[in-house]
C-alpha positions as CSV (number, residue, x, y, z in Angstrom):
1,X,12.3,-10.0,-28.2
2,X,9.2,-11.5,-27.0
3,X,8.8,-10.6,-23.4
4,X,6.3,-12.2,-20.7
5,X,4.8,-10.2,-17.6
6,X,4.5,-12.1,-14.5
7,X,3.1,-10.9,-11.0
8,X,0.4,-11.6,-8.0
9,X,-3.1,-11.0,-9.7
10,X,-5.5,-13.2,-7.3
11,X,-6.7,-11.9,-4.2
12,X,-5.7,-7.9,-5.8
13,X,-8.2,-5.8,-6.7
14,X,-8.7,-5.7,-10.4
15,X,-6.7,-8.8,-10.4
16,X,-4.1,-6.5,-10.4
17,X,-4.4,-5.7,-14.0
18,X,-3.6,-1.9,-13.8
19,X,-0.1,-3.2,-13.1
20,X,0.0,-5.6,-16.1
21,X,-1.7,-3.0,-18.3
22,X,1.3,-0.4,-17.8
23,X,4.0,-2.6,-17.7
24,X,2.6,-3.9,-21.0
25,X,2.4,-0.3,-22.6
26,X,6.3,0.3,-21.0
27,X,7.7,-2.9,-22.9
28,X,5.8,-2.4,-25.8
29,X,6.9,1.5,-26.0
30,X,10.7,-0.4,-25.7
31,X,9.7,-2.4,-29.0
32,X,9.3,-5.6,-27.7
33,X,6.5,-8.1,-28.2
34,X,4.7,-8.7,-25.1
35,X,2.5,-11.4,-23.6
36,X,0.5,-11.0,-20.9
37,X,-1.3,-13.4,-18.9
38,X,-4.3,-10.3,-17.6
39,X,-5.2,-11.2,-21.6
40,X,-6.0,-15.4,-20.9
41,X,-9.8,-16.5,-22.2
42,X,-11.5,-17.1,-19.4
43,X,-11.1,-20.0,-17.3
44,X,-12.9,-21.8,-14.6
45,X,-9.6,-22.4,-12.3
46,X,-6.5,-21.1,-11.3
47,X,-4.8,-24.5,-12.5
48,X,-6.7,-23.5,-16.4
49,X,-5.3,-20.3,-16.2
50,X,-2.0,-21.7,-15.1
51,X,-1.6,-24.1,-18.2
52,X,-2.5,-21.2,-20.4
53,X,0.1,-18.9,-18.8
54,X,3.1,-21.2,-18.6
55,X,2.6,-22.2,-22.5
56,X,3.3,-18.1,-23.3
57,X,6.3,-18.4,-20.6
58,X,7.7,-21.2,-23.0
59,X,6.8,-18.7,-26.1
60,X,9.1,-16.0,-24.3
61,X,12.8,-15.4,-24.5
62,X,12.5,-13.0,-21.1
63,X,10.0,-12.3,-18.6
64,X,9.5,-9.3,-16.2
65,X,8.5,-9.8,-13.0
66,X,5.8,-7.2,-11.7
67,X,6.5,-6.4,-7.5
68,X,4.8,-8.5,-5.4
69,X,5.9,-11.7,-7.3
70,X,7.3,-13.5,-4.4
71,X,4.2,-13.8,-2.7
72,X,2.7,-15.1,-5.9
73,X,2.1,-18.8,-6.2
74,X,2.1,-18.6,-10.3
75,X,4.7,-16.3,-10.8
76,X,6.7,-18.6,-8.8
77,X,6.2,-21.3,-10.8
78,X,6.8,-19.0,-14.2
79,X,10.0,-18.2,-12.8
80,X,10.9,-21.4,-12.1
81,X,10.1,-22.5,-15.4
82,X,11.6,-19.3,-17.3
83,X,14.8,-19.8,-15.1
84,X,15.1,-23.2,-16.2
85,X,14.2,-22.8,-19.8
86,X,17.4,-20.2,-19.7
87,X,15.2,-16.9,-20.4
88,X,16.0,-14.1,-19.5
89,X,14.8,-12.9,-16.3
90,X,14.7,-9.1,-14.5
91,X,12.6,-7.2,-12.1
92,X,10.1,-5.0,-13.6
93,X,12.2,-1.2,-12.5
94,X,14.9,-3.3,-14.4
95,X,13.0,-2.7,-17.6
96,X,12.1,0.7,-16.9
């Protein structure tokens, strides 16, 4: 199963990629495949990283949702997307 991470990263420290980092190692300890947006190319706006994000959402058949995610402006729009693409969504001590 090819799972996505989703969560706040701007206006975090680190971009909050400690989080993504071990929720990546978690999933990937589970066996699944994981994509993870703290590994987009560089882009010069949050709109570029956006289109790059949502295009792995539609690659995904579930996504996990980091805390924080409510207050996130992109991870509410991936979970609107991966809740109306039909993937699986869960909260990320869901997957623990």
């Amino acid at each position: 199963m090819v799972v996505y991470i989703s969560g706040p990263m701007t206006g975090l420290p680190e971009y909050n990629y400690p989080a993504f980092i071990k929720a990546k190692k978690m999933l990937e300890g589970k066996g699944f495949i994981v994509l993870s947006p703290h590994e987009a190319p560089k882009s010069e706006s949050w709109e570029g990283y956006m289109r790059y994000d949502l295009k792995l959402v539609c690659d995904s058949q579930a996504i996990c949702m980091l805390p924080g995610w409510k207050k996130s402006r992109g991870a509410l729009l991936e979970k609107i997307v991966a809740d109306n693409l039909g993937l699986e969504v869960r909260l990320y001590r869901d997957w623990e």
